[in-house]
ROMARRO-43115 format. One record per residue (C-alpha): y, x, z. Coordinates in Angstrom, 1 decimal, padded with zeros to 4 digits. Last residue first. Layout:
! residues N
{{Y; X; Z}}
...
END
This chain:
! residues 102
{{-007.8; -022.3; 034.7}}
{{-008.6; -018.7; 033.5}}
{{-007.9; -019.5; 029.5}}
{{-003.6; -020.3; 031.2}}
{{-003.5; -017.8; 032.9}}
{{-005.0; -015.0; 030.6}}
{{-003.0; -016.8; 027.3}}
{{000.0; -014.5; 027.7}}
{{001.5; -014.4; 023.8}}
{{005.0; -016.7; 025.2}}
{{005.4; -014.8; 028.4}}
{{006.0; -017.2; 031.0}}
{{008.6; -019.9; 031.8}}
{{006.3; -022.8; 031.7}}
{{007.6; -024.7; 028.5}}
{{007.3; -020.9; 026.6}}
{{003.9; -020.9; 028.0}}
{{002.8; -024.3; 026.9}}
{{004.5; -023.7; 023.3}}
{{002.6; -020.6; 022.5}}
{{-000.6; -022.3; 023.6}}
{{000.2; -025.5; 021.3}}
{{000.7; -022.5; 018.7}}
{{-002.6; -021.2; 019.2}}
{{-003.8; -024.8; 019.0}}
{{-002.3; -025.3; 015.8}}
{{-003.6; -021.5; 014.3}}
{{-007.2; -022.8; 015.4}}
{{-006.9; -026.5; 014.1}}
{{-005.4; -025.1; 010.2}}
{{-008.2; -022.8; 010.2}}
{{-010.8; -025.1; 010.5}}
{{-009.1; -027.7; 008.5}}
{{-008.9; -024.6; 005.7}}
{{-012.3; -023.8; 006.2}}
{{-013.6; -027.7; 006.2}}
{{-012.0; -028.4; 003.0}}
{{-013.4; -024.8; 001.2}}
{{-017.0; -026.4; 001.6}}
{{-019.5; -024.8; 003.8}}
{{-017.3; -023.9; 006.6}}
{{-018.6; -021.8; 009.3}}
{{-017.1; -019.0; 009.0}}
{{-016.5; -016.4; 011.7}}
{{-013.4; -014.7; 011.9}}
{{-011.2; -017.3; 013.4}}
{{-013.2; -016.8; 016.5}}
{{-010.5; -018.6; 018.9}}
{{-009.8; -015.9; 021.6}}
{{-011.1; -012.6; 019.3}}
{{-009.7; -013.5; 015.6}}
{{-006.6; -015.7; 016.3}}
{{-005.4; -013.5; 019.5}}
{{-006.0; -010.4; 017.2}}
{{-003.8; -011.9; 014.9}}
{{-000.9; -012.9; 017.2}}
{{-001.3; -009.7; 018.6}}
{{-000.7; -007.7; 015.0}}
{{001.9; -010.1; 014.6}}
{{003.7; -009.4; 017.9}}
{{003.4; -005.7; 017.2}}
{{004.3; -005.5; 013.7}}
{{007.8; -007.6; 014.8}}
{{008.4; -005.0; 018.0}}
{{007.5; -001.5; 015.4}}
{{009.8; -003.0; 013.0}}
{{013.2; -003.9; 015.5}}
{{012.1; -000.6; 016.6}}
{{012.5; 001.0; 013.3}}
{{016.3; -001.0; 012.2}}
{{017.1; 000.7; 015.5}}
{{016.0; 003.9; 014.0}}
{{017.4; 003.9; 011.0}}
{{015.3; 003.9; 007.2}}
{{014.9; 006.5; 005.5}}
{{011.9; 007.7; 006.9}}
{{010.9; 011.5; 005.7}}
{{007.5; 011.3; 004.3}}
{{004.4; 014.2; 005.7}}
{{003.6; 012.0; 009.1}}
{{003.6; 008.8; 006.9}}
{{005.9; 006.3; 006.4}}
{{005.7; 002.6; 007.5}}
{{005.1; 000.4; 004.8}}
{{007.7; -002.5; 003.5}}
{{006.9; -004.6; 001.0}}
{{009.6; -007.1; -000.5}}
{{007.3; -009.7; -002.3}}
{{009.5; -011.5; -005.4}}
{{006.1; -011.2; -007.5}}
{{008.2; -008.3; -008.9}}
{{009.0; -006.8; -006.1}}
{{004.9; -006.9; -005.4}}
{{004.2; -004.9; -008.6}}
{{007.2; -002.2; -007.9}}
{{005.5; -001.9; -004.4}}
{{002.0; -001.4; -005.6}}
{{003.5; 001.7; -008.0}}
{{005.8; 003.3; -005.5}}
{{002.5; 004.1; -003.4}}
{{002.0; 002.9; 000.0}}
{{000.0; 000.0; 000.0}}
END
C-alpha cells in the first residue's frame, strides 16, 4: 500500500490513501497532524479488534450473502448500542469490561 503506483490508482477512484512511512522514508507530514493519525489508527484498529474477538465477526456462518450482511449489520449495531451505553454512563466510550462482566 505503500508504493506511489497503488496511491495514484486509489486517487483516482476518489480514495485519499494515506500510509505511514517507513524507518528508511522521511515523513513529510507534522507532527501534531501524526498524533492526531497515530489516535484515529488506534481507535479503529480497537474498534476492529473489539468486532473480531468480543462479537466473533470473523467467523462465517452465513450460507447466503443476505444472512452475512444481516449478521454483520447486528454485530456492528450492537457494538454501537455498547458505544452508546458507556458514553450515557460517563465512562470510556471502547470500555466494554464492565459492562460484559455484569
Amino acid at each position: 500500500y505503500i508504493s506511489a503506483f497503488f496511491k495514484s490508482l486509489m486517487r483516482e477512484s476518489g480514495i485519499i490513501l494515506d500510509t505511514p512511512v517507513r524507518k528508511n522514508m522521511t515523513d513529510t507530514c507534522e507532527p501534531k497532524e501524526q498524533s492526531v493519525r497515530n489516535r484515529v489508527r488506534r481507535m479503529v484498529e480497537t474498534v476492529i479488534s473489539q468486532l473480531t474477538e468480543r462479537f466473533e465477526l470473523g467467523k462465517v456462518r452465513a450460507r447466503k450473502e443476505m444472512q452475512l450482511t444481516a449478521r454483520c449489520y447486528r454485530k456492528i449495531l450492537a457494538h454501537t448500542v455498547m458505544c452508546a451505553v458507556n458514553r450515557i454512563s460517563g465512562r470510556r466510550v471502547l470500555d466494554f469490561d464492565r459492562i460484559l462482566a455484569r
